[in-house]
mmCIF file of the C-alpha atoms, coordinates in Angstrom:
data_MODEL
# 
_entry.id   MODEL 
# 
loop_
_atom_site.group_PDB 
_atom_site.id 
_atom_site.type_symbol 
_atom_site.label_atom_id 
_atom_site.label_alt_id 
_atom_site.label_comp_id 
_atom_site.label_asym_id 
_atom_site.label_entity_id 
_atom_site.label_seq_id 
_atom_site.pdbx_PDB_ins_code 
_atom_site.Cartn_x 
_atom_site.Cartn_y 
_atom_site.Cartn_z 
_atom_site.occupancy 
_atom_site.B_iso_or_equiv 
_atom_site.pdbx_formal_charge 
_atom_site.auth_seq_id 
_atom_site.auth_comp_id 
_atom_site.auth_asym_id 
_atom_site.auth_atom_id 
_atom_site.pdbx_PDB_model_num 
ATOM 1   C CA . UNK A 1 1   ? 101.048 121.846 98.151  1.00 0.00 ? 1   UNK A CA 1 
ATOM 2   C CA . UNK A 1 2   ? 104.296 120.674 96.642  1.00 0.00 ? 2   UNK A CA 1 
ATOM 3   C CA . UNK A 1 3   ? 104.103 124.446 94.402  1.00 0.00 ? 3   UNK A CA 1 
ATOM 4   C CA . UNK A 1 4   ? 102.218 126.282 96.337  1.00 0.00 ? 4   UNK A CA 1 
ATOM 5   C CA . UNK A 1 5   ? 99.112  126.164 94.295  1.00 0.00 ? 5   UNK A CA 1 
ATOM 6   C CA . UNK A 1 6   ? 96.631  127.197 97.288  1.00 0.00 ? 6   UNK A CA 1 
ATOM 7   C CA . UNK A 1 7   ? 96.915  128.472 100.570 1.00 0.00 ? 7   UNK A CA 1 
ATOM 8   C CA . UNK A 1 8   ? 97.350  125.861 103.838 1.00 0.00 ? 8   UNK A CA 1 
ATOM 9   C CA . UNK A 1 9   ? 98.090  125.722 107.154 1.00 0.00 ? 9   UNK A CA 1 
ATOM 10  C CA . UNK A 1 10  ? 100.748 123.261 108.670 1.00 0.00 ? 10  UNK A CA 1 
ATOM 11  C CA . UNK A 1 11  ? 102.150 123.315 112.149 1.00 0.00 ? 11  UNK A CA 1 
ATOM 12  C CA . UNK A 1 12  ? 105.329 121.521 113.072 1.00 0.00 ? 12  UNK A CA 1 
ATOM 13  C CA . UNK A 1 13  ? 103.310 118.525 114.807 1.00 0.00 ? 13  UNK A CA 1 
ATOM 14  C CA . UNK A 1 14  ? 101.503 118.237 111.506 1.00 0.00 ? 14  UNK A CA 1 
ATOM 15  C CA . UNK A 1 15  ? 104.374 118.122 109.407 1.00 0.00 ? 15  UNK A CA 1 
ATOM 16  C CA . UNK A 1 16  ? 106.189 116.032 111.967 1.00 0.00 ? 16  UNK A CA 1 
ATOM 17  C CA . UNK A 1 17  ? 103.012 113.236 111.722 1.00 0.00 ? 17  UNK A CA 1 
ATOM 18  C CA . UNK A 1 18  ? 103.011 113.603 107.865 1.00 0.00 ? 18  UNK A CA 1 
ATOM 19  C CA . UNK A 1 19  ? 106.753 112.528 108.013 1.00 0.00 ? 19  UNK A CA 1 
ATOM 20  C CA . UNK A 1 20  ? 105.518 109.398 110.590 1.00 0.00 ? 20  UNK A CA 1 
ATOM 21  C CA . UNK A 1 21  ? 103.090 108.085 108.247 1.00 0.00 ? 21  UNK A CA 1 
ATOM 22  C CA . UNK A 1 22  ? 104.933 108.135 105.448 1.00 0.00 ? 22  UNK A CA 1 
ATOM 23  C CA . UNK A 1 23  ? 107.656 106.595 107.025 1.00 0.00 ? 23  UNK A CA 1 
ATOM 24  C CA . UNK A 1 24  ? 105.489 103.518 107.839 1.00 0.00 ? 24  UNK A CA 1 
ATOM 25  C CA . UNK A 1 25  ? 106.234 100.179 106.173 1.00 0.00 ? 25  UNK A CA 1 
ATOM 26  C CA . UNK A 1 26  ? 103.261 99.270  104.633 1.00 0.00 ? 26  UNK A CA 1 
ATOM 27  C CA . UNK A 1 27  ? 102.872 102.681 103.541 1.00 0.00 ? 27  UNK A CA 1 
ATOM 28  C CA . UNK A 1 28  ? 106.375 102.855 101.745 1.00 0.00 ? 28  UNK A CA 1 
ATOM 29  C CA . UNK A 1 29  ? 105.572 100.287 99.877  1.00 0.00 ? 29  UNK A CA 1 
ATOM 30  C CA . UNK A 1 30  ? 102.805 101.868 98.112  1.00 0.00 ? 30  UNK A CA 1 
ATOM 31  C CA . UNK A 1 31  ? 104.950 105.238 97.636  1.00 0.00 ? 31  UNK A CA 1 
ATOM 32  C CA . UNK A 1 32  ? 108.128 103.850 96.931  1.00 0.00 ? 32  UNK A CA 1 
ATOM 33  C CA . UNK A 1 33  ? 109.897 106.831 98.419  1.00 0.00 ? 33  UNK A CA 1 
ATOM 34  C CA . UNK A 1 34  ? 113.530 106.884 100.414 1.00 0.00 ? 34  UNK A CA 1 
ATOM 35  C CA . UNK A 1 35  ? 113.755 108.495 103.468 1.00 0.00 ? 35  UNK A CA 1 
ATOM 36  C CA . UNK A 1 36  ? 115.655 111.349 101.929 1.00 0.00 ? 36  UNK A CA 1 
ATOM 37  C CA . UNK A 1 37  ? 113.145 111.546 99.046  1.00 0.00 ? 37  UNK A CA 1 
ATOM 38  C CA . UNK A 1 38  ? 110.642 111.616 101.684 1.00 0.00 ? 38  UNK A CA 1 
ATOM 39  C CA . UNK A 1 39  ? 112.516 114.380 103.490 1.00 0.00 ? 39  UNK A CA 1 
ATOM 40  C CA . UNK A 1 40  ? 112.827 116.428 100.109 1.00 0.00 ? 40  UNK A CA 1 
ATOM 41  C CA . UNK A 1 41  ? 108.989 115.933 99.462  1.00 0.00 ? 41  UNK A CA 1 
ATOM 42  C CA . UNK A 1 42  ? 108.074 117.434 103.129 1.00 0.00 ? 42  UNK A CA 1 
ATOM 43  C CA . UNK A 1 43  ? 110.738 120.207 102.837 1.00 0.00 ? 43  UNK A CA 1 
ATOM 44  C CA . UNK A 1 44  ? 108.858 121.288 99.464  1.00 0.00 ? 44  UNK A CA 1 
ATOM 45  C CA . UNK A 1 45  ? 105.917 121.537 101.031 1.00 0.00 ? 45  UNK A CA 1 
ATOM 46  C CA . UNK A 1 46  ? 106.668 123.225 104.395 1.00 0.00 ? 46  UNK A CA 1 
ATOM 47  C CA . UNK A 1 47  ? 108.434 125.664 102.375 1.00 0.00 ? 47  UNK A CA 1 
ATOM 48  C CA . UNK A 1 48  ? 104.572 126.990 100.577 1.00 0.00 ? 48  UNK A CA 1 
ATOM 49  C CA . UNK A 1 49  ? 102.841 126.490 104.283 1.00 0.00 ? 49  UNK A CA 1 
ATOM 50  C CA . UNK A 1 50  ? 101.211 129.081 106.343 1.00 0.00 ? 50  UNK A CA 1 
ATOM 51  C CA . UNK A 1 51  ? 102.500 127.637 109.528 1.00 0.00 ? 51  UNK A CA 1 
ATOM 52  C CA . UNK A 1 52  ? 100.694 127.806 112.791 1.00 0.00 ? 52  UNK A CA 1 
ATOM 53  C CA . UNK A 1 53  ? 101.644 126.193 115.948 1.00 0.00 ? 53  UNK A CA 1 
ATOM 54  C CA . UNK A 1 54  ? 98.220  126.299 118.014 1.00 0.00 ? 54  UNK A CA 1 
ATOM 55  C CA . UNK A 1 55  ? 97.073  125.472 121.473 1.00 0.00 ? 55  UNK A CA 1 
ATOM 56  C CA . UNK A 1 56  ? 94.649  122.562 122.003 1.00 0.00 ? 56  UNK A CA 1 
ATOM 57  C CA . UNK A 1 57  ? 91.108  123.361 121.393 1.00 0.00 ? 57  UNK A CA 1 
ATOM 58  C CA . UNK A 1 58  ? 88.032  122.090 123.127 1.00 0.00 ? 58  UNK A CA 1 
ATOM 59  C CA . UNK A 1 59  ? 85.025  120.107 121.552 1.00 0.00 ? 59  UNK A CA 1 
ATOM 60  C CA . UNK A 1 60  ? 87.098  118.002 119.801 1.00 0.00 ? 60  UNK A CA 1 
ATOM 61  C CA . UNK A 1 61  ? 84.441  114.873 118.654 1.00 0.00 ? 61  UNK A CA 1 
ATOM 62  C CA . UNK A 1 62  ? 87.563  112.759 119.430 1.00 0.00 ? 62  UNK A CA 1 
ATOM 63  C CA . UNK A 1 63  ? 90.551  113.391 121.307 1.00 0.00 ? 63  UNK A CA 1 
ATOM 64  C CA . UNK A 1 64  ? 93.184  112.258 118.160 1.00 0.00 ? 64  UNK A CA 1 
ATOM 65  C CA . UNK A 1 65  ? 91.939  115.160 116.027 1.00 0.00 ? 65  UNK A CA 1 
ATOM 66  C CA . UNK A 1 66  ? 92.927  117.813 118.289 1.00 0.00 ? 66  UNK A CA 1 
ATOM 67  C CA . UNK A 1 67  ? 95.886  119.286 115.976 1.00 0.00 ? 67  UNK A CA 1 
ATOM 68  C CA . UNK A 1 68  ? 93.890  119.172 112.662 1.00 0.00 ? 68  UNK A CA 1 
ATOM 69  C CA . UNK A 1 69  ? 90.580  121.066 114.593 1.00 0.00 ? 69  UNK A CA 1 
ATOM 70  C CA . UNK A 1 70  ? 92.714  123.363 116.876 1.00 0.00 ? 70  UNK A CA 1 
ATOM 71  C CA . UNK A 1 71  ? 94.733  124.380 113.374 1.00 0.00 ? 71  UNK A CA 1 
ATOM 72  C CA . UNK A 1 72  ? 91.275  124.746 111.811 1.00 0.00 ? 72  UNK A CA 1 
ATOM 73  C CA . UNK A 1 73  ? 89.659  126.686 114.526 1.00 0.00 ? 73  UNK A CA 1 
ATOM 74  C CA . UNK A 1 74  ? 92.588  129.707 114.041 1.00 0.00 ? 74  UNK A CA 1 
ATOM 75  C CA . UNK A 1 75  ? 91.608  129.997 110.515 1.00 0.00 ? 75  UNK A CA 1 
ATOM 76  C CA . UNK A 1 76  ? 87.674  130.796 109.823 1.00 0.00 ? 76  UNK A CA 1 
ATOM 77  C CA . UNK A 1 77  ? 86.462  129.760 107.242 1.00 0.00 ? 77  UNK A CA 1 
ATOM 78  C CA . UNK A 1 78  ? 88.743  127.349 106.158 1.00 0.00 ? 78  UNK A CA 1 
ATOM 79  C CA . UNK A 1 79  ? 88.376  123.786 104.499 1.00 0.00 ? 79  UNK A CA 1 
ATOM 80  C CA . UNK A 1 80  ? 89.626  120.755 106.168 1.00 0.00 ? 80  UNK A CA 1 
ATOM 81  C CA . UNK A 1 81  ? 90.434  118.024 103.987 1.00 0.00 ? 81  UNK A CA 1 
ATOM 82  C CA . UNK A 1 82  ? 90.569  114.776 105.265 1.00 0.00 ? 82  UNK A CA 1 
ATOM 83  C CA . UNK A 1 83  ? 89.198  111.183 105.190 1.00 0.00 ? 83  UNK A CA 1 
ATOM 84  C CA . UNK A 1 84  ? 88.138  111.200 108.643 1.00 0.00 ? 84  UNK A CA 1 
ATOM 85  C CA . UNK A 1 85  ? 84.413  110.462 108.955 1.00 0.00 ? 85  UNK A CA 1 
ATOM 86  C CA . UNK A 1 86  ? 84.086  111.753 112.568 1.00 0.00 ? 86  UNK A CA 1 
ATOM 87  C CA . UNK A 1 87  ? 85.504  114.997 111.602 1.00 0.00 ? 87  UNK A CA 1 
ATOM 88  C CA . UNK A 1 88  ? 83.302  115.232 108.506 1.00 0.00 ? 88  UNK A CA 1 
ATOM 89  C CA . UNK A 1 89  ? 79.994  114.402 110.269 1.00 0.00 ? 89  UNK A CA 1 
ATOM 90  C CA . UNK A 1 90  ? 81.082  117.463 113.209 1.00 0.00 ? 90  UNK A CA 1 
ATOM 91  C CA . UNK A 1 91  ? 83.067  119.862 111.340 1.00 0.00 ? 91  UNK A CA 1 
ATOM 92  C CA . UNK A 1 92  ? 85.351  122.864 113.789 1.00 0.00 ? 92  UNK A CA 1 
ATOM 93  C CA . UNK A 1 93  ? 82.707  125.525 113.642 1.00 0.00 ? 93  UNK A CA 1 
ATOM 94  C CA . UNK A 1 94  ? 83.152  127.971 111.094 1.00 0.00 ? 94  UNK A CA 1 
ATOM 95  C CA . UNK A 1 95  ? 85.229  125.563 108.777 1.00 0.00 ? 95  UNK A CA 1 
ATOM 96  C CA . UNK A 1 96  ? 83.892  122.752 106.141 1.00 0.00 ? 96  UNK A CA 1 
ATOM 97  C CA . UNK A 1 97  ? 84.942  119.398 105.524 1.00 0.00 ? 97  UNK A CA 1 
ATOM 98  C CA . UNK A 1 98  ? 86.051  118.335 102.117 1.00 0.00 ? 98  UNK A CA 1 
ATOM 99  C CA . UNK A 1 99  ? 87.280  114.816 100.978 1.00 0.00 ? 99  UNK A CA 1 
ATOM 100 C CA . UNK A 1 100 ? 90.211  115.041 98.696  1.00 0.00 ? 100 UNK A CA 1 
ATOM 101 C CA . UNK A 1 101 ? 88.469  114.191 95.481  1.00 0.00 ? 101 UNK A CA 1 
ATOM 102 C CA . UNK A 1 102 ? 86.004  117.265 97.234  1.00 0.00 ? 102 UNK A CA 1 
ATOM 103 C CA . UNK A 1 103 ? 89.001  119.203 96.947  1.00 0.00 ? 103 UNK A CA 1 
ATOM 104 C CA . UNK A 1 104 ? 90.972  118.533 94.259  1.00 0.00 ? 104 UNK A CA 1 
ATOM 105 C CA . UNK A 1 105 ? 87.480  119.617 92.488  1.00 0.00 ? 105 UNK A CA 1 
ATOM 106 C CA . UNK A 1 106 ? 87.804  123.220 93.662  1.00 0.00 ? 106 UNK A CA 1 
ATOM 107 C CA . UNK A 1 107 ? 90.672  124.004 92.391  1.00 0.00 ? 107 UNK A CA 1 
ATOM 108 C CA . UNK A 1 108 ? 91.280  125.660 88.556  1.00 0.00 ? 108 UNK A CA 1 
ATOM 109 C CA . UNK A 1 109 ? 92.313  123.309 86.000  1.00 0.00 ? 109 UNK A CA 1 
ATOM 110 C CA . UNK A 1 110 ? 95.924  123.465 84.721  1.00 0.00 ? 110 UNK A CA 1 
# 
């Protein structure tokens, strides 16, 4: 994401949630970035996004994943990768659901 090795799609509420979680305590001690370094790190990668800001979607499996299906939903075909088990088990029609080790096994080696 970081180089813009592959396409993805971000939206401002995304990127702003990204920023959230990393920003967490217990999560900052795993990462052991700043809050500028964290900054930096989201810059880089908003700069290689397709960004989308879309409306809420309906037939979300639960209400919390509305941003990640809705931004799914605008692009058919698409992968979503995430962790989330309800989203893996009911996929936005038209999209997959990949886990990041999933993922990171699509793409070419280096």
């Amino acid at each position: 994401m970081r180089q813009g090795m592959f396409p993805f799609l971000l939206s401002t509420a995304l990127l702003a949630e990204y920023r959230e979680v990393l920003l967490r305590e217990k999560i900052r001690k795993v990462h052991g970035l700043s809050e500028r370094e964290i900054d930096q790190l989201l810059t880089e990668i908003a700069t290689h996004a397709i960004v989308r800001e879309p409306e809420a979607a309906s037939g979300v499996p639960h209400p919390k994943d509305n941003l990640l299906w809705a931004l799914a939903l605008g692009a058919p075909g698409s992968a979503l990768v995430t962790g989330d088990l309800t989203l893996a088990r009911t996929p936005p029609p038209g999209t997959r659901v990949l886990s990041a080790k999933q993922f990171v096994e699509t793409l070419p080696n280096p």
